[in-house]
N, C-alpha and C positions, 0 to 999 in steps of 0.2 A: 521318168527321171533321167531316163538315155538320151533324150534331145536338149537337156538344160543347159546353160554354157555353167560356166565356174562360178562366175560373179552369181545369179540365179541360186546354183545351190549353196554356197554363203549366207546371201540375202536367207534363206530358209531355214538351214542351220542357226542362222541368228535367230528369226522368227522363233523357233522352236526354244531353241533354248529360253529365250526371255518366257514365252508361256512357260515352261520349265518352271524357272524362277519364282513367277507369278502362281501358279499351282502350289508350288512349294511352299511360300511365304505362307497362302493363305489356310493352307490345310496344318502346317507344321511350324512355321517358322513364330506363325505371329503369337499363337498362343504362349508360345515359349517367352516374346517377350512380354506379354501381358501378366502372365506370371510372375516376371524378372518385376514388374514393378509392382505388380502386388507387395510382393516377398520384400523390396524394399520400403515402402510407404508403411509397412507392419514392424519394419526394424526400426524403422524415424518412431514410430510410434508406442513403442517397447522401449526405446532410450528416453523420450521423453517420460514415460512412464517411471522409469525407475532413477530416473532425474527428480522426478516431484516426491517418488516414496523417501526420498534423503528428508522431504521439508515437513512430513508428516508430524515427527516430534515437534519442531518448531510451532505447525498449527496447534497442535494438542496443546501446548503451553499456553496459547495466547486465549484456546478458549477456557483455560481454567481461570487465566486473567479476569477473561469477560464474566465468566460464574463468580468469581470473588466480588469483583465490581459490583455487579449488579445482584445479588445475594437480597434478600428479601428479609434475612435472618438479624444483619445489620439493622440495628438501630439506628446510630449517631449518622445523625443529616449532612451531606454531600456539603453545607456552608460551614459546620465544623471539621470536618474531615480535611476541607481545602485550608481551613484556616491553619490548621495543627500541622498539616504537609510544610506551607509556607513561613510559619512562624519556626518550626524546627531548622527549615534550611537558613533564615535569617540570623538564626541563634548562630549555628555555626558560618557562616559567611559573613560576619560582620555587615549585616545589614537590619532595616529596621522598619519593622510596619507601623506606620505611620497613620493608616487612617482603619479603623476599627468597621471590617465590609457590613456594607452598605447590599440586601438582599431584596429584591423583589420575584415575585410568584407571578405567572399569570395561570388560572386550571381553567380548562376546558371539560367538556362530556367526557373527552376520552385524553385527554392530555394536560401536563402537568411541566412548563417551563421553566425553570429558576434561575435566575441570574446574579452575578455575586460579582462585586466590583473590588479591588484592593490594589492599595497605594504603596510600597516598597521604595524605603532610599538606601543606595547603595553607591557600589561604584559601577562600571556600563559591565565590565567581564562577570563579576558576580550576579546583575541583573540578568543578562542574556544568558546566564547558567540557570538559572531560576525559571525560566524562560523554557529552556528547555526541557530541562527536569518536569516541570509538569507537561506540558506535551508528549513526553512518553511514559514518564509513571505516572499520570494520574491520566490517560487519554480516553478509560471507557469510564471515567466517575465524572469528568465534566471538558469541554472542550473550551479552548481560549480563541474567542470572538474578537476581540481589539488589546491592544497592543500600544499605550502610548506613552515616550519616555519625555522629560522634560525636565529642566534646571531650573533653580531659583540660584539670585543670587543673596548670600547671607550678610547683609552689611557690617553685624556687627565682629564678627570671626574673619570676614575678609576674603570665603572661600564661597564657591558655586556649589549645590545639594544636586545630584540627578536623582533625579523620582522616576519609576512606571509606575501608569496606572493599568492595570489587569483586568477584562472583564471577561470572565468565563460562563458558561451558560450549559443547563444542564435538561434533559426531557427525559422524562418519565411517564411510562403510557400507563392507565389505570385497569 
């Protein structure tokens, strides 16, 4: 090392150091940071965790929805049930069922379809309330398949009727 010029033991010094580095990183540095992300990816996953334990009641609720819904103990059939839902909201929303539903079944081996159709005249705010009301309170006793509104005009009153027709449809596995 007595015959090196300056620039040489630099260059070496450099050399050194950087294996340094490299030695370093690989025995000590990196674990440290492999750990750093562990410890982070386990806090993302501990937040989400106790993010969703907030929504636990919420679940609990919806499956006692679903046990009520579908309760075996119930007698009265899912086309009266619907009826009594919508005829109660008509009662009070000034509106009026119009066409007394109209119910077909199809049963299979293992399956039991029903379909239930109902005609409501109202006004469009109370209709699309109606609308919605069953979509949420009534969403595990029968789901609403079509959806269609339409006017007549009354010639002799001199006013336009909006009508929906509803057709909701229900499956029951045996």
């Amino acid at each position: 090392m007595k015959n090196w010029s300056y620039k040489q033991k630099c260059a070496a010094l450099l050399v050194l150091f950087m294996l340094f580095l490299y030695v370093g990183y690989r025995f000590i540095f990196s674990d440290t940071f492999q750990l750093a992300n562990e410890i982070s990816e386990k806090r993302k996953k501990l937040n989400w965790l106790k993010e969703e334990e907030k929504e636990l009641p919420i679940l609990k609720q919806k499956m006692a929805e679903f046990e009520k819904a579908y309760s075996k103990k119930d007698s009265i059939s899912v086309r009266d049930r619907l009826t009594a839902f919508i005829s109660d909201y008509a009662e009070q929303h000034q509106c009026l069922v119009t066409e007394i539903p109209r119910n077909t079944s199809y049963r299979n081996d293992n399956l039991k379809v029903q379909t239930n159709t109902f005609t409501i005249k109202g006004n469009y705010n109370n209709l699309l309330s109606l609308i919605q009301r069953l979509e949420t309170e009534c969403r595990y006793l029968a789901r609403i398949i079509s959806v269609k509104f339409y006017s007549t005009r009354d010639l002799q009153k001199k006013r336009t009727d909006l009508y929906v027709t509803l057709i909701t449809q229900t499956f029951e596995q045996k």
